[in-house]
C-alpha positions in Angstrom: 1.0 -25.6 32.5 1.9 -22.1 31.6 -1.4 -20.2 31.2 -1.8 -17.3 28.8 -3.6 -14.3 28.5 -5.5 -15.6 25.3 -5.6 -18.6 23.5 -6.8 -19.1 20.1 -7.4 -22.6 19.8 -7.3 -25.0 16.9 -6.9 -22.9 13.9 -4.8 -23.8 11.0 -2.2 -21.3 11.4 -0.9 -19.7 7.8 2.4 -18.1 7.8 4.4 -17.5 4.2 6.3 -20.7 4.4 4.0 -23.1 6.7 0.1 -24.2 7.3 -0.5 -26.0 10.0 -3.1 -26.7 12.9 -2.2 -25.4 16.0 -3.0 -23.0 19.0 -1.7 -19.5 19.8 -1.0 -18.5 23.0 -0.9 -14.4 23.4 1.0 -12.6 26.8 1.0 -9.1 26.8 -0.1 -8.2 23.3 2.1 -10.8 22.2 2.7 -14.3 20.8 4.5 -16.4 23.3 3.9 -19.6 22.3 2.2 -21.6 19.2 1.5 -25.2 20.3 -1.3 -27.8 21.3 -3.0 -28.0 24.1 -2.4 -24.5 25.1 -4.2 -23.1 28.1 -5.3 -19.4 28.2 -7.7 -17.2 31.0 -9.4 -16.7 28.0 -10.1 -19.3 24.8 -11.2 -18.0 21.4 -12.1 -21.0 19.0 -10.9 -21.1 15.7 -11.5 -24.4 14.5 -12.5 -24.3 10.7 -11.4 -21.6 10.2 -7.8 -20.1 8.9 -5.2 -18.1 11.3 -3.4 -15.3 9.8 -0.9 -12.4 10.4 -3.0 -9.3 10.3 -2.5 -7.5 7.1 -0.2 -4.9 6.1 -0.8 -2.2 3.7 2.1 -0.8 3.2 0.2 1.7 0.5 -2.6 4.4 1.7 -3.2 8.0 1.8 -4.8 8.6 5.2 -5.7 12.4 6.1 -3.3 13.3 4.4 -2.5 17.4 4.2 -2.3 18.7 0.4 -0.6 21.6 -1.0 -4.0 24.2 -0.9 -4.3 23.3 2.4 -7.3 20.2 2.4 -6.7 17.2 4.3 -7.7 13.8 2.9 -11.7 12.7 4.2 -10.2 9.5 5.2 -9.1 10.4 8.9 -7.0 7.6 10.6 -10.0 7.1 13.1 -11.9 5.9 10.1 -9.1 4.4 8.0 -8.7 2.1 11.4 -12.4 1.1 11.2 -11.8 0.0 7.5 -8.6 -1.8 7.9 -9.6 -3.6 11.0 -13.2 -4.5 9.0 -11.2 -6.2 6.2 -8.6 -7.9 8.3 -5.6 -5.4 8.3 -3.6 -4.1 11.2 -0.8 -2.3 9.8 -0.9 0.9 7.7 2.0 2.9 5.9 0.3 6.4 5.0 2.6 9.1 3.6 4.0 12.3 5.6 3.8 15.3 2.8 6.4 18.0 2.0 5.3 20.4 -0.7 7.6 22.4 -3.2 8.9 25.4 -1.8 8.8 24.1 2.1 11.3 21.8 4.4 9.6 18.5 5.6 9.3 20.4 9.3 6.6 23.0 7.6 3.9 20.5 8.2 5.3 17.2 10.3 4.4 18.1 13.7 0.7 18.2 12.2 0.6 15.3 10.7 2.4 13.4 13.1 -0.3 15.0 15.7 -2.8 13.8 13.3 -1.2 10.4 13.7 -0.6 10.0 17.2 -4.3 9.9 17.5 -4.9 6.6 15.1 -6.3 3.4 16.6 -4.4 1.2 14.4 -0.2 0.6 14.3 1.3 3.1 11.4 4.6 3.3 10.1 5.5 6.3 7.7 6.7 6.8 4.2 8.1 10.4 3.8 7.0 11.8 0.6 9.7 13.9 -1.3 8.7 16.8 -3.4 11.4 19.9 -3.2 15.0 18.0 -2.2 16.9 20.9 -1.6 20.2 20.8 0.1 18.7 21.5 3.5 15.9 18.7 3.0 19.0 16.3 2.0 21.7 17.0 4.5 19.7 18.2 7.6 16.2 16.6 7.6 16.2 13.3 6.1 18.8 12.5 8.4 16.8 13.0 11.4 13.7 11.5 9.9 15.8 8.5 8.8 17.0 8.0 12.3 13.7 8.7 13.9 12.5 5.6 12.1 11.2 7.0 8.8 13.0 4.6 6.4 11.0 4.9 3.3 10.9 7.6 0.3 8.4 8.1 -2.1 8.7 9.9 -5.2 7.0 10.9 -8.1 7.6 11.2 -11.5 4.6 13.0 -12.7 1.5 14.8 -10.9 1.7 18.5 -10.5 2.8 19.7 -7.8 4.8 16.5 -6.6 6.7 15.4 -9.8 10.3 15.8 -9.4 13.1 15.9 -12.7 15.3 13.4 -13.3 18.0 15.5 -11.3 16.0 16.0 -7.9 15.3 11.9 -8.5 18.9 11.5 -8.4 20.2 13.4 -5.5 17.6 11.6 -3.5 18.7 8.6 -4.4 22.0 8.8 -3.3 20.9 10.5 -0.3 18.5 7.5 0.5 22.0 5.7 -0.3 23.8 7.3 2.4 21.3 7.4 5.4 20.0 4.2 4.6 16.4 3.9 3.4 14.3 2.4 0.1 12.7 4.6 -2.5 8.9 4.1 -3.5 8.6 5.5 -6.9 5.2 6.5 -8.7 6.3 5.9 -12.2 4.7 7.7 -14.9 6.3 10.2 -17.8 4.9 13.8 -16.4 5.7 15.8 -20.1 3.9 12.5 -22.2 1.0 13.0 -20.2 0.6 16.3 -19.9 1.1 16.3 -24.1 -1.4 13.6 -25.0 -3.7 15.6 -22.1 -3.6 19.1 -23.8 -4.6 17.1 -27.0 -7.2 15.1 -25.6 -8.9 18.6 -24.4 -8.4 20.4 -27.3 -10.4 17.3 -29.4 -12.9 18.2 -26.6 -12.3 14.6 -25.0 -13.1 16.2 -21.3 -15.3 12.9 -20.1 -13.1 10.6 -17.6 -12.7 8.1 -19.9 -9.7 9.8 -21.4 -8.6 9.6 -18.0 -6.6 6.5 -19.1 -6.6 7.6 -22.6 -3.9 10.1 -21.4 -2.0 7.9 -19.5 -1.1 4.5 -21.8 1.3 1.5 -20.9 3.8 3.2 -22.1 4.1 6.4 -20.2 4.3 4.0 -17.2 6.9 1.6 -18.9 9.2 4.5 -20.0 8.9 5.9 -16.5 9.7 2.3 -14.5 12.7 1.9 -17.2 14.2 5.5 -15.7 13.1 4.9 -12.6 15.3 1.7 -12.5 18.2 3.1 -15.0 18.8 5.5 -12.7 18.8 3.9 -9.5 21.3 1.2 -11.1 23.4 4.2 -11.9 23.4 5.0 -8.2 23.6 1.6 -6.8 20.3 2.6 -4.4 17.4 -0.4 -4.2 14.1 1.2 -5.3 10.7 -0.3 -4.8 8.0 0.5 -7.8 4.4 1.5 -6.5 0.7 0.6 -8.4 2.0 -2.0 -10.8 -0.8 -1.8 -13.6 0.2 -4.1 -16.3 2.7 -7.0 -17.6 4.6 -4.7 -19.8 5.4 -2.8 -16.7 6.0 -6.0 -14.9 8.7 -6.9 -17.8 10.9 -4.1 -16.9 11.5 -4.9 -13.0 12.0 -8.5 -14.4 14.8 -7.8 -16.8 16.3 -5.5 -13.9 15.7 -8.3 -11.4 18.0 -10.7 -13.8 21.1 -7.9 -14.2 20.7 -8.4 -10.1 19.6 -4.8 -9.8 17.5 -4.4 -6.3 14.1 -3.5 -7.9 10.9 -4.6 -6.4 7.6 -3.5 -7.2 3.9 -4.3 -6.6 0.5 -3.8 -7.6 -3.1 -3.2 -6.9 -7.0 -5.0 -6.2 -7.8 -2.5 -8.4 -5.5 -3.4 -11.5 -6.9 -7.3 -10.9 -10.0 -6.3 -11.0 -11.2 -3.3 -12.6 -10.6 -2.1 -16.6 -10.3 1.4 -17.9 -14.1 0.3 -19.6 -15.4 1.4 -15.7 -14.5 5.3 -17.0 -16.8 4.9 -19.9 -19.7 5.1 -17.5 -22.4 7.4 -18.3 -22.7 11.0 -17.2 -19.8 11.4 -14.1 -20.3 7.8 -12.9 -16.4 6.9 -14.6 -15.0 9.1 -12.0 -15.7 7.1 -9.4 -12.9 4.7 -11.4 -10.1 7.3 -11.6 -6.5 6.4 -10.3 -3.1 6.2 -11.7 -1.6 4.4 -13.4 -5.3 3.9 -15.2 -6.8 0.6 -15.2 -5.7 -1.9 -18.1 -8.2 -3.4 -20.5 -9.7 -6.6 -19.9 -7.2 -9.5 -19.8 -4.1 -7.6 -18.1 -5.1 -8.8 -14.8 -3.7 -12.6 -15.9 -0.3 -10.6 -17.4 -0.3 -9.7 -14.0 -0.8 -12.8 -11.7 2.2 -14.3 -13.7 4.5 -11.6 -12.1 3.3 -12.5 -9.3 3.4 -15.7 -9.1 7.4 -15.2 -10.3 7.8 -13.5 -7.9 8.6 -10.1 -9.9 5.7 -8.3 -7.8 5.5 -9.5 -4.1 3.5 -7.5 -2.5 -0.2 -6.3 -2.6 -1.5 -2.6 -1.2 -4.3 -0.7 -1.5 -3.2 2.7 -2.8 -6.3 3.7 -1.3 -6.6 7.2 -2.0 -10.5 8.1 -1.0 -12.4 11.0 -2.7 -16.4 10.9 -2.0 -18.4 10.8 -5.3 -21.2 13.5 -4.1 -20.3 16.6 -2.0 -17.9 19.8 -3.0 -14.9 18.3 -1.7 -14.5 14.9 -3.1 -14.5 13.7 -6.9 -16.5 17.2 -7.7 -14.4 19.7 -5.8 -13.8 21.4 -9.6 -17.4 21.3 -10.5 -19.4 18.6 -11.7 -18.4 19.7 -15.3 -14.5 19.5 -14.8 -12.5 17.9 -17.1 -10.6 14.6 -16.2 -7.5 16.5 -15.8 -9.3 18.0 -13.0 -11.1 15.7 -11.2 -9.0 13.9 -8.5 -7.5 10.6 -8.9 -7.5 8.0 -6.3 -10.2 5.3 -5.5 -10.9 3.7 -1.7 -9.5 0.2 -1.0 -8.5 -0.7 2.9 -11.3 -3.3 3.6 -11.6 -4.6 0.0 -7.7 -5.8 -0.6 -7.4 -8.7 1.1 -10.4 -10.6 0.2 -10.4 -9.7 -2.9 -6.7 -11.0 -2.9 -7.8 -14.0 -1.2 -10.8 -14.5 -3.8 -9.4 -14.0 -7.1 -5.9 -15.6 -6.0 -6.4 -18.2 -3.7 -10.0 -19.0 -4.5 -9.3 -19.1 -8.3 -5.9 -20.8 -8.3 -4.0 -17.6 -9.2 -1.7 -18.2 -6.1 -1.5 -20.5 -3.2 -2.5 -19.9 0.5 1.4 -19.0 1.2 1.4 -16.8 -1.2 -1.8 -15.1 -0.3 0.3 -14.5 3.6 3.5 -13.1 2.0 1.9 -10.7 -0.7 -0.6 -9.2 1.6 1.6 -9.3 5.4 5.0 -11.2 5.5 6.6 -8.9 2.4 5.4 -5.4 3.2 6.7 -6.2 6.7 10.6 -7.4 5.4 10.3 -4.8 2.7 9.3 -1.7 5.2 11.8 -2.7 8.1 8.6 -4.2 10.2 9.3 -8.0 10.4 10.4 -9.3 13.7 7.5 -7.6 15.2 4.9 -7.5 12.2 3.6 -9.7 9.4 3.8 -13.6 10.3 2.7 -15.9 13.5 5.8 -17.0 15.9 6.9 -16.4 19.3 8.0 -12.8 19.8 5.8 -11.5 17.1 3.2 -8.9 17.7 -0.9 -10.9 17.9 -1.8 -9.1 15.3 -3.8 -12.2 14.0 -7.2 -12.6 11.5 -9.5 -15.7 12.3 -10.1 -15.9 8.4 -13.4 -17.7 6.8 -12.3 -18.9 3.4 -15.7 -20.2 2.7 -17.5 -17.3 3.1 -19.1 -15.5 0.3 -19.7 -11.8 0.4 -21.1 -9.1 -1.9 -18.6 -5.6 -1.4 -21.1 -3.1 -0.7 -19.8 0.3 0.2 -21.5 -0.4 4.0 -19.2 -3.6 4.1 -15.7 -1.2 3.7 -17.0 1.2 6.8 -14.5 3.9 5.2 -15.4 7.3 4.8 -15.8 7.8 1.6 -19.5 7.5 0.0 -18.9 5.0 -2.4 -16.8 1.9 -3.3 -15.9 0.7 -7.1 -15.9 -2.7 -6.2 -19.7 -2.1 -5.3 -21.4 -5.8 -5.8 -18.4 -7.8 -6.6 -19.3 -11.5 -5.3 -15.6 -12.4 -3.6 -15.1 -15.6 -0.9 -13.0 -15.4 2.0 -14.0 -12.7 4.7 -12.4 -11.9 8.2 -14.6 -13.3 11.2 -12.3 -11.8 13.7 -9.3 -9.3 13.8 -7.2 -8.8 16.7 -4.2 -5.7 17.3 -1.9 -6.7 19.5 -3.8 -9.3 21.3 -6.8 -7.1 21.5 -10.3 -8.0 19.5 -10.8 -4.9 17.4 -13.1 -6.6 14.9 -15.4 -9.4 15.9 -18.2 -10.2 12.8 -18.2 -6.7 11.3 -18.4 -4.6 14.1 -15.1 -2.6 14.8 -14.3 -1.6 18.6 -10.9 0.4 18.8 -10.1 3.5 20.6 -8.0 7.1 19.9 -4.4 6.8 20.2 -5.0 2.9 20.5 -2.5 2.9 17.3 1.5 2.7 17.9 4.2 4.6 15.3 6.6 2.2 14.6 9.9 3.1 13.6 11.6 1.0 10.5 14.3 -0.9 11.0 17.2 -0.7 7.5 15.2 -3.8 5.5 18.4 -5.6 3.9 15.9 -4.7 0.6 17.3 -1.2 1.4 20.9 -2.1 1.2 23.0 -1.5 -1.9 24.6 -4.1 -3.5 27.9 -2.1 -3.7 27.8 -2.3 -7.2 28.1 1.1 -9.7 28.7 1.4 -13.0 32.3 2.3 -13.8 33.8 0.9 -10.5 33.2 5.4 -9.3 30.3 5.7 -6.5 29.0 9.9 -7.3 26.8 9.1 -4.5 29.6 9.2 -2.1 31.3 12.4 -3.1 
């Protein structure tokens, strides 16, 4: 009988399609064999317990640079500790460019910055300033060098792009080969119903989401989509808040455009009500899109469930609440258009995932696999070696408890950030064990994982990415 490395014995083993009982055996980081009666130099017991693909969150902001020159508090050393904590093993931060610079201004830092993580990366290339030279001589050697996604955005100063910069990136992405991640909100409706806001003397964060309705983020998913049909280039919609916004990647969906999208723990779980807290406290709540109001999370399990949002990230995007560089680095007086938006999330997502869907009938066990693994690994070029449990695959494996009830404290998430804003939400399911490439990194809340422990891996073209060689007019600009 073969022996391997490790065997993890009598788990039921969940994949996206299958549950089933059955033992792993792991060679070299890797799974060689899932079977019974399996014989390993070493034996970890799973029975009772469920057998997952780590997770992938294929949305997070880990020290990342910014245009004044800060770097995100969340350093990939303690992003790792986080994701590992909460039964993730795959993170997709974001490489910056800033207006006014080529991408090559500040990659070798960051990708310094990354060669030290403990925990497996890919990269999304963030697109600010698509000049000619960006287009035609860097993206094609970041596209090659494994860097398959774009993201964009629609609004934020200094990141938002026009209508026109959206386009010519579009059809370069159509070229090279690689998706576009769109942040879709309108940047002039915003900034309007801001100014007014201020000028009422509406300065606390609750008008955070008072600036930012629905509809800002329905026109802008519309464009988004309108214009990538017009280009014939597959797009993928980040942060998902609401149903409405849901609606318009369905209706694309049905004209056979290639539009995905996805959405948040935070959208499922929290309302815009958190901003009304007294004094700063609603800043601990701020991120856009803005949380919905009570009853949008259902709106939004439907799309799931249809399959019109299939996967789950984090967006984690960690500012601490106390201290001159986090939530406060204005002042403790500055408006909401001044205080930064983003809200911590790598150990929370998956159970609370697993709690509100699973536990509470929003989604099956399957389900809870592909949203949170299986589709950020097709959509991001990762599967074959990431997100499910087969021979060949990567052990990147969680021994899940879905009994398990747990109170999210901000100890629990072991990020860096001072606070969480799911602090004392009751959720069951929790991570007993979570191993990276056959390695225990995470045994019962305490994290072990070294420097540099973490691999870059470059994207493979996801067939998501691939036009569907269809333009309006029967005349391809993008080609030209």
């Amino acid at each position: 009988m073969t022996q391997f490395d490790t065997v993890i014995r009598g788990g039921t083993v969940v994949t996206a399609s299958d549950t089933f009982v059955a033992d792993i055996g792991i060679t070299n980081g890797v799974i060689a064999a899932v079977g019974l009666s399996l014989d390993g130099a070493k034996v970890i017991d799973a029975a009772g317990k469920l057998v997952l693909p780590g997770g992938i969150d294929s949305h997070c902001h880990v020290e990342q640079l910014e245009g004044d020159g800060s770097v995100h508090e969340e350093t990939f050393g303690t992003a790792a500790r986080s994701a590992f904590a909460g039964g993730t093993t795959t993170l997709i931060p974001f490489a910056p460019q800033f207006k006014g610079q080529p991408i090559a201004a500040h990659a070798s830092d960051y990708r310094a910055r990354a060669a030290r993580s403990p925990i497996d990366y890919a990269l999304h290339q963030i697109i600010t300033d698509p000049t000619e030279d960006v287009l035609h001589g860097e993206l094609p050697v970041e596209i090659s060098g494994g860097v398959r996604s774009l993201k964009m955005f629609l609004t934020y100063d200094p990141f938002h792009v026009t209508d026109g910069e959206y386009l010519r990136v579009l059809a370069a992405a159509k070229r090279l080969g690689a998706t576009v991640c769109v942040h879709c909100e309108n940047y002039d409706a915003i900034g309007w119903r801001s100014a007014a806001l201020l000028k009422a003397g509406r300065t606390e964060p609750a008008s955070h989401a008072v600036s930012r309705p629905k509809v800002v983020e329905r026109e802008a998913t519309y464009r988004a989509i309108a214009l990538a049909e017009l280009v014939d280039q597959p797009i993928h919609i980040f942060h998902v808040s609401c149903a409405e916004v849901a609606e318009e990647i369905a209706r694309a969906q049905a004209r056979g455009v290639k539009v995905t999208g996805e959405t948040c723990p935070q959208y499922l779980v929290l309302t815009a009500a958190e901003m009304a807290r007294p004094g700063r406290e609603g800043a601990k709540f701020m991120c856009s899109p803005s949380p919905r109001d009570a009853g949008d999370a259902a709106g939004l399990w439907a799309a799931i469930r249809a399959g019109t949002l299939d996967i789950i990230s984090s967006d984690h995007c960690g500012y601490s609440f106390d201290g001159p560089n986090g939530k406060a680095i204005n002042g403790e007086d500055a408006d909401f258009t001044r205080i930064p938006n983003g809200v911590p999330g790598l150990a929370a997502r998956m159970a609370i995932t697993f709690s509100e869907g699973v536990v509470k009938g929003n989604i099956t066990l399957n389900q809870f696999v592909a949203l949170t693994a299986t589709n950020p690994a097709k959509r991001f070029g990762l599967y074959g070696r990431k997100g499910s449990i087969a021979p060949g695959f990567d052990a990147d494996l969680v021994i899940w408890d879905a009994e398990r009830a747990v109170t999210l404290t901000n100890a629990t998430m072991q990020h860096a950030i001072d606070y969480t804003p799911y602090e004392g939400l009751n959720v069951t399911g929790w991570p007993v064990m979570t191993m990276a490439r056959g390695a225990v990194v995470m045994q019962d809340g305490v994290v072990t994982a070294a420097e540099g422990q973490g691999r870059f891996l470059p994207a493979k073209l996801s067939d998501d990415a691939k036009p569907r060689g269809v333009v309006p007019g029967d005349f391809d600009a993008a080609l030209v």
